[in-house]
N, C-alpha and C positions, 0 to 999 in steps of 0.2 A: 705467193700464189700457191695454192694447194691442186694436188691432181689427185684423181681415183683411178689406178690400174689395175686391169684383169692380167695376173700372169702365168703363160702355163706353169703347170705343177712341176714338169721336167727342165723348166727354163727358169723358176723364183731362184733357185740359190746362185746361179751366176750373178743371174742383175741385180740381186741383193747386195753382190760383193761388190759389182761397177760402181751402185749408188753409195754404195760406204764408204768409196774411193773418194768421192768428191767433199770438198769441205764445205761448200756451198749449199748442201743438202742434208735438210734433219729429216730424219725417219721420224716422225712421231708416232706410228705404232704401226705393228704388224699383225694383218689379221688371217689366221689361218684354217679359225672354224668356218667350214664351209656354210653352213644355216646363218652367221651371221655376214658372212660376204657375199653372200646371196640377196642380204635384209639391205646392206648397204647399195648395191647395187641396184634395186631398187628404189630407195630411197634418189639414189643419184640419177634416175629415171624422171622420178617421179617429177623434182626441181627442173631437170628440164623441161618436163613438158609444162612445169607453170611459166618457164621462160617463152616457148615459142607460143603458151599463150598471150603471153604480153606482150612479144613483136608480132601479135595477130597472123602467126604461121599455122596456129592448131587450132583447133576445137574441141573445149572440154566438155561432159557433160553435165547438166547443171544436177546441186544436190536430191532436187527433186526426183531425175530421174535416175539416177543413184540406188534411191532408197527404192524406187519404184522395182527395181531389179530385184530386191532382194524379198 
């Protein structure tokens, strides 16, 4: 299972050392440019909202009106 955490800046270096504690848990990378934690975090927005399109929670709008906006 992969997770995405937001962690405060004054609180990453402890939980850094919790999670390195454990042997169960690979760090596969650590991201600390802010523009691109920003990028992912959206990105991981974004995947949801095609999920709760799919359990027919959301409403997206179509490309049509997308383009229309711009």
């Amino acid at each position: 299972m992969k997770v995405i955490l937001d962690i405060q800046d004054n609180r990453a270096p402890f939980f850094m050392e919790l999670v390195k504690s454990f042997d169960f848990i690979d760090i596969l990378k650590e991201i600390k440019n802010k523009e691109k934690s920003k990028t992912i975090q959206n990105l991981a927005e974004a995947f949801n909202d095609v999920k709760l399109y799919e359990e027919g929670k959301k409403q997206l709008k179509s490309a049509e009106d997308l383009l229309n906006e711009l």
